[in-house]
N, C-alpha and C positions, 0 to 999 in steps of 0.2 A: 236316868230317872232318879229323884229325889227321893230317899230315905226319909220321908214327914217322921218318924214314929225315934230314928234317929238323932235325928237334929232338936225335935223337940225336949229330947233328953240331956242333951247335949248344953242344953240353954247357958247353964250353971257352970261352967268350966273352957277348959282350953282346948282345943282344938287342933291337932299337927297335921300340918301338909297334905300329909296319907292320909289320912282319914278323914280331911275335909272332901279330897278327892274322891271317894268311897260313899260320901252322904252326898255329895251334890249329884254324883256321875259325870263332871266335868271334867275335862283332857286337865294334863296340867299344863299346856300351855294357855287351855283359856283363864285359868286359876292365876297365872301368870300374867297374863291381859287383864284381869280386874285388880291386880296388883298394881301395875303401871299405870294406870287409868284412874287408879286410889278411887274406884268402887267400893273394892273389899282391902282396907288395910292391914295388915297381921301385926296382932294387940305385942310380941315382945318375941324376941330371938334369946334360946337358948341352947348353946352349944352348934351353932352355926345354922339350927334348924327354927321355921319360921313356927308362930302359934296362933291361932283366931281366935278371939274369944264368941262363945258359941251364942252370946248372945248378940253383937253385931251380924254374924251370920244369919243369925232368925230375921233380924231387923233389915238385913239387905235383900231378904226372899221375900217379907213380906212388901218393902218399898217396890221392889219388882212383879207384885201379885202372882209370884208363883208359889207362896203361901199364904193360905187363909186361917188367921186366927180364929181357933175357935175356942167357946169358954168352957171351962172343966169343969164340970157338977159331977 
């Protein structure tokens, strides 16, 4: 299950592995399948470990309609 309240916070920064893993609730082999597939690219590697930036995340949930933007008043 998706972390909406997560990820929407997340917008703003970087994102590792584990904790992409933890907001989407995906295996990490399907995180690894949208890798290969350059669905989901990971923005830059440091120290051997991959990072997302959290707003192509949002942008590939919503391209996927399993988020709905909604506007903040």
């Amino acid at each position: 299950m998706i972390n909406f309240e997560r990820i929407k916070n997340s917008r703003n920064k970087l994102i590792g592995t584990k904790e992409l893993i933890e907001i989407l609730g995906f295996s990490k082999m399907s995180l690894f399948r949208l890798n290969k597939s350059k669905e989901l690219v990971p923005t830059t590697t440091w120290n051997g470990k991959l990072y997302y930036s959290g707003e192509d995340v949002y942008q590939f949930l919503s391209k996927r309609r399993l988020l709905i933007d909604v506007d903040e008043n």
